[in-house]
C-alpha positions in Angstrom: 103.9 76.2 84.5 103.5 75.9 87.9 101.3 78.8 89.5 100.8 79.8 93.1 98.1 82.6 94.3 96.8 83.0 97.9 93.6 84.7 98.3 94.6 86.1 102.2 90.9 87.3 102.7 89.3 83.7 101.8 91.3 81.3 103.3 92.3 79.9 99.9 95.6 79.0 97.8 95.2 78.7 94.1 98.2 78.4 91.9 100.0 82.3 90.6 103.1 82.7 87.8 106.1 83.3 89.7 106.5 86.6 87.5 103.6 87.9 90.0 105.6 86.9 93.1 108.7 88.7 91.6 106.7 92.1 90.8 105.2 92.0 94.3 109.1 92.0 95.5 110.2 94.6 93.2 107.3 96.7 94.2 107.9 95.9 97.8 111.6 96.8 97.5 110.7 100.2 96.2 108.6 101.2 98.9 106.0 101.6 95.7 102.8 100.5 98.4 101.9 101.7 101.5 97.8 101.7 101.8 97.0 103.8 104.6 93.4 103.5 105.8 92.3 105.8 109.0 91.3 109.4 109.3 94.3 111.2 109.3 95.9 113.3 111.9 97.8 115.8 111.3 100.8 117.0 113.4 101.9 120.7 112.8 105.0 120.7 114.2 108.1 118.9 115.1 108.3 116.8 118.4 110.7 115.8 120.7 112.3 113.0 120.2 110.7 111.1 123.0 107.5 112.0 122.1 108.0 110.6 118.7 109.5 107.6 120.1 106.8 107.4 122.5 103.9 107.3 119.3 105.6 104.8 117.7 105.6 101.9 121.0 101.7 103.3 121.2 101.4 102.3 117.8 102.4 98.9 117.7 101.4 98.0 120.8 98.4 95.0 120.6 95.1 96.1 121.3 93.7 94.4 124.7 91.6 91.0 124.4 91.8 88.6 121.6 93.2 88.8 118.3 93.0 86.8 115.0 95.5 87.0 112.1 97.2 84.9 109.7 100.7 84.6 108.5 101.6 84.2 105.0 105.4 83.3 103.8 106.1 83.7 100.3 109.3 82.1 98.6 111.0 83.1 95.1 110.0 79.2 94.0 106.6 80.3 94.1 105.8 78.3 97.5 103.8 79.6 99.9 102.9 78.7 103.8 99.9 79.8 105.6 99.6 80.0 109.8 97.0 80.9 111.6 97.4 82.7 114.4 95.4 83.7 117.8 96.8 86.4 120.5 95.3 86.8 123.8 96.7 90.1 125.0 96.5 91.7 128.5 98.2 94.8 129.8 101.6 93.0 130.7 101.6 89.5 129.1 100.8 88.1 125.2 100.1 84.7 124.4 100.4 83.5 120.6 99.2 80.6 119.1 100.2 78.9 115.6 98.5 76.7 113.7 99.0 74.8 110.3 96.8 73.1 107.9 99.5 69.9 107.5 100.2 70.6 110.6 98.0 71.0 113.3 98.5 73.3 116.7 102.4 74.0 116.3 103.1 76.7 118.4 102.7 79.0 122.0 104.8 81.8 122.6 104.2 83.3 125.9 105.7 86.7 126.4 105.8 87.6 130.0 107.1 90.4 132.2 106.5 93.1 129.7 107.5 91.3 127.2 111.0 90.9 128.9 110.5 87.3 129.1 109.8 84.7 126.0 108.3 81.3 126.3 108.0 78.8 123.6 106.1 75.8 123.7 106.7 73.2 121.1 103.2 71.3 120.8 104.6 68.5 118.2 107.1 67.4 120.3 105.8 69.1 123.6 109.2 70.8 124.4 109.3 74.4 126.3 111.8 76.8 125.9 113.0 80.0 128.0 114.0 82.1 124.8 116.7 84.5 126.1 119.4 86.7 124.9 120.4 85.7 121.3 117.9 82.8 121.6 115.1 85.7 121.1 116.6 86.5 117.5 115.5 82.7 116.6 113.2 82.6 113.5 109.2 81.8 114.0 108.4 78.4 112.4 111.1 79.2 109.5 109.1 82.5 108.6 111.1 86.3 108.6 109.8 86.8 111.7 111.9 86.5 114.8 110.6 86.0 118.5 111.9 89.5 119.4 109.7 91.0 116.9 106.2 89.8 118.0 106.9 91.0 121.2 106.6 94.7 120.5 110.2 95.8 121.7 110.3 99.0 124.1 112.4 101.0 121.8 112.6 103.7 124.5 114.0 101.1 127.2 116.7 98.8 124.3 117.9 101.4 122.3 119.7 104.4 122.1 118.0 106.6 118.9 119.5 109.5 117.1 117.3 111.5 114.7 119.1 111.6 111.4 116.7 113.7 109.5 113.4 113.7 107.2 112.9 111.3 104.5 109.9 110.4 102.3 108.5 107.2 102.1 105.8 106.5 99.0 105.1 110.8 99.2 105.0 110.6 103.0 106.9 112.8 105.1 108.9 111.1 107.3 111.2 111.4 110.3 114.2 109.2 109.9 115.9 107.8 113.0 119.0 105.5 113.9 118.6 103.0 116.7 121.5 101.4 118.2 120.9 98.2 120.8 122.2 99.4 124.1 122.7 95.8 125.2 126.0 93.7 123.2 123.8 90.1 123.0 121.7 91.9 120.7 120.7 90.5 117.5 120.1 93.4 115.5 123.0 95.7 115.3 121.3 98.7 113.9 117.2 99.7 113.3 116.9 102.5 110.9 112.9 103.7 111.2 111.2 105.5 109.1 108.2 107.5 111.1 105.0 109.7 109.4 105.3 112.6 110.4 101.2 112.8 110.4 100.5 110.0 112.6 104.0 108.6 114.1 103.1 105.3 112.1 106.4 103.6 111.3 106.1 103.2 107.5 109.5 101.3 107.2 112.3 99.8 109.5 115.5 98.5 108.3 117.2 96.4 110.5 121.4 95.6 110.4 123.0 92.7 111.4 125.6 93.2 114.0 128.4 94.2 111.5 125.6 96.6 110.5 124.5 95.4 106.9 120.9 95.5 105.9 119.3 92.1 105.9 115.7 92.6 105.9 113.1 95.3 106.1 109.5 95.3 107.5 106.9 98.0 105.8 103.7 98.7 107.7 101.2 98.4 104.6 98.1 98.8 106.3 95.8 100.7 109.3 92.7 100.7 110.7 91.1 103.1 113.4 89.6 101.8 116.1 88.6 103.7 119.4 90.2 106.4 118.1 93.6 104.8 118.0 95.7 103.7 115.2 95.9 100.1 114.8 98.2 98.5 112.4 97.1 95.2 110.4 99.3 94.4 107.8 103.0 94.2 108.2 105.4 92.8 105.1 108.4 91.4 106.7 111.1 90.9 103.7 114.5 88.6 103.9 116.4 90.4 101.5 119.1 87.7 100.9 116.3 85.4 100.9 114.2 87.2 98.5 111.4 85.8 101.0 108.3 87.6 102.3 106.2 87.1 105.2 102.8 88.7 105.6 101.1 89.0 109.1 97.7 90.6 108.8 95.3 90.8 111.8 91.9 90.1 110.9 89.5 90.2 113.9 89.7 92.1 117.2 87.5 91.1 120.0 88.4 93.7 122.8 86.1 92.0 125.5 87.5 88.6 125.4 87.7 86.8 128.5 90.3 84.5 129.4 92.1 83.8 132.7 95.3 84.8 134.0 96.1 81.6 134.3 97.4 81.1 130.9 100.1 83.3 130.9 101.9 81.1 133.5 104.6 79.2 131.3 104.1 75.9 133.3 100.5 76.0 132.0 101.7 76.0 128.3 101.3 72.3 127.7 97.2 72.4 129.2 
């Protein structure tokens, strides 16, 4: 029987029944893990709706300097892909980069103007790309992840958001909010978000096609504090129609990295 297991912490990919895959996406489905490691904060009341808002583009917002992750997709075959990826992060511009085993260097995206501008770089067949309007809803080297989604979308700024309640995710109490795209080239025709109400982390979002049906669901499933800020690490994208996952962890965080501005000019993608 062919096996597949990826050991995420060791750089290694054995061979795992497919049964293991299929409980992992069972589990994952059912919201039945969310491992939550920081000191908790509590929040006593409820906030405005900005405010919460607010916390959760705080949240996900990247950590200045450089950062090192990986990227793990997972099929229902039992095949599995590993990326490695590098950020460089400054206050208003990102710079990914993606690399394969089989493959080499793959990959820049350059996200520039508060993120209101995406660059791709091609370094196989050394092609650059302006990624806009639907073009941003592209997915990342055939993973669950689209370019939109690394960016770390201004909620406040693309979407109006309704709260629509409380809601408990894995025994967490939960704000529950609707966001509609205020733009119609959108790709995403609904974001339902699922927020803790301790620490504004968002423990789920669902996101609707444009004729508003569920296609795929990303679940925070794991913090760190750092400088006394919440910092996300793991983040389980599913493709529900799929029945594929992608994992992007983050790994190392080196805050006083130097690098030059220089980079995040598109024209210097292909240096």
């Amino acid at each position: 029987m062919k096996e597949v297991f990826i050991d995420l912490y060791h750089k290694r990919v054995y061979l795992l029944p497919k049964i293991i895959y299929s409980l992992f996406l069972i589990l994952l489905l059912q919201n039945s893990f969310y491992l939550i490691l920081y000191a908790e904060t509590r929040i006593n009341q409820e906030l405005p709706l900005y405010e919460i808002v607010n916390g959760v583009n705080k949240i996900l917002s990247y950590p200045k300097g450089e950062i090192s992750g990986r990227m793990l997709h997972l099929t229902p075959q039992g095949e599995s892909r590993l990326i490695t990826i590098t950020a460089l992060i400054s206050d208003d511009d990102y710079l990914f980069k993606f690399r394969s085993k089989p493959r080499g260097n793959e990959l820049k995206i350059l996200f520039n103007l508060k993120k209101r501008d995406i660059w791709v770089y091609n370094i196989l067949d050394q092609q650059i790309y302006n990624k806009k309007n639907i073009d941003r809803f592209d997915s990342i080297l055939l993973t669950n992840y689209y370019f939109i989604d690394l960016s770390r979308d201004d909620y406040i700024s693309n979407y109006n958001i309704e709260m629509k309640g409380n809601a408990t995710v894995k025994d967490y109490n939960c704000y529950k909010l609707d966001l509609v795209p205020k733009k119609k080239d959108w790709g995403y025709g609904l974001l339902t978000m699922y927020i803790s109400k301790n620490d504004l982390v968002p423990l789920r979002i669902e996101y609707h096609d444009t004729n508003n049906i569920l296609f795929k669901t990303l679940a925070v499933t794991k913090v760190i504090e750092k400088d006394k800020s919440i910092i996300p690490i793991r983040y389980d994208m599913l493709d529900i129609k799929n029945r594929t996952v992608t994992i992007l962890e983050f790994t190392e965080f080196k805050r006083h990295a130097e690098f030059s501005r220089e980079i995040f000019r598109h024209f210097n993608l292909g240096r």
